[in-house]
N, C-alpha and C positions, 0 to 999 in steps of 0.2 A: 984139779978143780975144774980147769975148763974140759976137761974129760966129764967128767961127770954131769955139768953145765951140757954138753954135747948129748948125752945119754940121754937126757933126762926131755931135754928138747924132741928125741928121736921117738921115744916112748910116748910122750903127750902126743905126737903128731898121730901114732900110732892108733893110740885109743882113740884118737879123733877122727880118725880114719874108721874104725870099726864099730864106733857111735855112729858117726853115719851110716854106714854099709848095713846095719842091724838097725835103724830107724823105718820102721816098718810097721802097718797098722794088724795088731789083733784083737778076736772080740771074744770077752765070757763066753763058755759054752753055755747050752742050756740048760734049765731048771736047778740051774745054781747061783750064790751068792758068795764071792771070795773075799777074800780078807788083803788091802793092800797094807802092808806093813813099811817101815822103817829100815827095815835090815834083812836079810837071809837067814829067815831060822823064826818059831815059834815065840821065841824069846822078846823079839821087836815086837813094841807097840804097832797095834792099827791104827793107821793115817785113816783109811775110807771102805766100804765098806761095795764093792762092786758088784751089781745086778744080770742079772743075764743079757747079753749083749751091747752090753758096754763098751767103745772101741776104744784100746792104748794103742800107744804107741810105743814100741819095746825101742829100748834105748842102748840098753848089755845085754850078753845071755853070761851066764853063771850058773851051769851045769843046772839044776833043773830048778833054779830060779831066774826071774829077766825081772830087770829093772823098767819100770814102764812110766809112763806119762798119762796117765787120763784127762778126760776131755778138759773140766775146771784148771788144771796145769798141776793139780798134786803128782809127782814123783815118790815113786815106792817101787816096793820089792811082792811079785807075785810069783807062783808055783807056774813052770810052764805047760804043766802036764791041763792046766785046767783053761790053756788058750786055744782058739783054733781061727785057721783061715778063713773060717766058709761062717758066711751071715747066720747066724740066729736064725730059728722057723721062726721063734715069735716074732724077732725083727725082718725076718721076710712077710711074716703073715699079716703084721702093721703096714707096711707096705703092700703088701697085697690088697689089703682093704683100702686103704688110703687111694690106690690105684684104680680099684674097683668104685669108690665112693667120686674120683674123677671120671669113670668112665660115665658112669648114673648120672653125674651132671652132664656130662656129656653128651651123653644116649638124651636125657629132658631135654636138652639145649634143642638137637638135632630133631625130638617130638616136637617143640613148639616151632622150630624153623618149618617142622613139615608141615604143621598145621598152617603157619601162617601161607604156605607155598599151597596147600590144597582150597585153601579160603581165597590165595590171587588165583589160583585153577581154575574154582566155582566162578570167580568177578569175572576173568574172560569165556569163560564157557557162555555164562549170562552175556553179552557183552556179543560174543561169537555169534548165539543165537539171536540178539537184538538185530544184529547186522546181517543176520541170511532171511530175517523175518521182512527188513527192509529191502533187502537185494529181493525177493521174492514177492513181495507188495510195489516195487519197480518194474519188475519184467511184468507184474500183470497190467501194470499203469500200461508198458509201452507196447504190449499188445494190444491193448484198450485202444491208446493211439493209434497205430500204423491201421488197426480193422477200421477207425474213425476217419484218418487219411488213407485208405483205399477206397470207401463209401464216397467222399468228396472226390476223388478223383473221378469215378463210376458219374457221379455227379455232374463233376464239371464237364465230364465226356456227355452224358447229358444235354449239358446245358448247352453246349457248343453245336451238338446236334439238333438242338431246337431254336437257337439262333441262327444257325442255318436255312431251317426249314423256313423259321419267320423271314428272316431276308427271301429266301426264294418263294415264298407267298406273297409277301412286301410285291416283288418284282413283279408277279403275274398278277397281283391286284391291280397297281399300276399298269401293266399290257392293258387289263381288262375296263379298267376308267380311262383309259386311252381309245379302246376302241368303242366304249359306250360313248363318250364322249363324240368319238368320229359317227356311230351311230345317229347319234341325235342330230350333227348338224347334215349328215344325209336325208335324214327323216325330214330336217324341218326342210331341207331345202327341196327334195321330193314330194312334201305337200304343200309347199306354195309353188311350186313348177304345175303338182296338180289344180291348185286352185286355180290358179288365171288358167290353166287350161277347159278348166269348168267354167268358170265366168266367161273366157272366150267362145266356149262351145254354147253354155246359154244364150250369151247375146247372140252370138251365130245362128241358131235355131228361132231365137224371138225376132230377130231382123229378117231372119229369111219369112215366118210366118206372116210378118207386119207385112213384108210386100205381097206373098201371096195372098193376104187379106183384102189388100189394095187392089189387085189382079182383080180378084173376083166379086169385089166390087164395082170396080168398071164394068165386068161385062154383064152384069145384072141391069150396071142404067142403059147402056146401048140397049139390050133386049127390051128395054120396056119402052126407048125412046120410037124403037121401028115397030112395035105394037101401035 
C-alpha cells in the first residue's frame, strides 16, 4: 500500500514536473479557426472556438494533440499540427499598425514641437534683429557724440586760444592806457612848462619894450628942452 502511496506520489510529481517544463506559449496559425475540445478525438464536445492568433498556453503534449489554456482560462484539447511559435502576420500586422499609428502620433507631436521651436526661432530672429537695429542706432548715436565731443574740444581749443589772445590784448591795452595816461600828464605838464614860459617871455618882451619906450622918451624931451 504504501508502495503504491510511494508510486503514485512519484508520478504526480512527475507530471508536475512536465506540466511545467511544457507550459509554454503558442499561437493559432493563420487564416484559420480551430476547434478547442474537451478531450482527444473528434468525439469531444467543443468548449471555444479559436481564431487566428490566439495565444495558449500548452499544458501536455499527447502525440498530436496538447492540452492548452487560452487566454479567458478555458482548458481543452487542440491538434498540434495547427500551433506555431512565430506571431500571427495579422497579429504582427496589428502591431505594426498600432506601431505605425504611434509613430504618426509621434511624427504630429514632433511636427508641432517643431512648429512651436520654429515660431520661438522667428520670436528671437525678430528679437535678434530688434537688438542689432538698436546696437546699430547706438553706434550711430555714439558717433554722433564723439564727432559732437571732438567739435567742442576743437572749440574749447578755440576758446582757450581766444582767451589768451583777449588776456594778451587785455595786457597791451593796459601798457597802452598806461602810457596814454603818462602821455597826457607829460603833455599837460609840457604845456604849462610852455605856457608861463610864454607868459614869461611876453612879459619879458612887454617890460623890455615899456623901458625902451621910456628910453625914448626921455630923449625926445632933452632934445626939445636944448632947442
Amino acid at each position: 500500500m504504501q508502495l503504491k502511496i510511494c508510486l503514485s506520489a512519484c508520478l504526480l510529481c512527475h507530471l508536475l514536473m512536465a506540466t511545467v517544463a511544457l507550459a509554454e506559449t503558442r499561437f493559432v496559425t493563420d487564416e484559420l479557426t480551430i476547434n478547442l475540445r474537451r478531450g482527444m478525438g473528434n468525439e469531444y464536445r467543443i468548449l471555444k472556438m479559436l481564431p487566428t492568433g490566439t495565444p495558449v498556453e500548452i499544458l501536455e503534449r499527447h502525440g498530436q494533440y496538447a492540452k492548452v489554456r487560452e487566454p479567458a482560462g478555458t482548458e481543452g484539447y487542440v491538434l498540434t499540427q495547427f500551433l506555431t511559435t512565430e506571431t500571427p502576420k495579422g497579429q504582427v500586422a496589428a502591431r505594426l499598425e498600432k506601431e505605425n499609428a504611434r509613430l504618426l502620433n509621434e511624427l504630429n507631436r514632433v511636427k508641432e514641437s517643431y512648429q512651436d521651436v520654429d515660431t520661438q526661432i522667428n520670436q528671437l530672429q525678430a528679437e535678434i534683429d530688434a537688438l542689432e537695429k538698436a546696437r546699430s542706432e547706438a553706434e550711430s548715436g555714439f558717433r554722433e557724440f564723439q564727432h559732437k565731443y571732438e567739435r567742442l574740444r576743437e572749440d574749447a581749443g578755440n576758446v582757450l586760444k581766444l582767451q589768451e589772445e583777449r588776456d594778451h590784448l587785455k595786457s597791451e591795452n593796459l601798457a597802452l592806457e598806461t602810457e596814454v595816461i603818462a602821455l597826457r600828464e607829460a603833455s599837460s605838464a609840457a604845456l604849462r612848462t610852455g605856457m608861463i614860459r610864454w607868459f614869461v617871455a611876453g612879459a619879458g618882451v612887454l617890460f623890455t619894450g615899456w623901458i625902451l619906450g621910456s628910453i625914448s622918451r626921455n630923449k625926445r624931451k632933452k632934445s626939445s628942452l636944448s632947442w
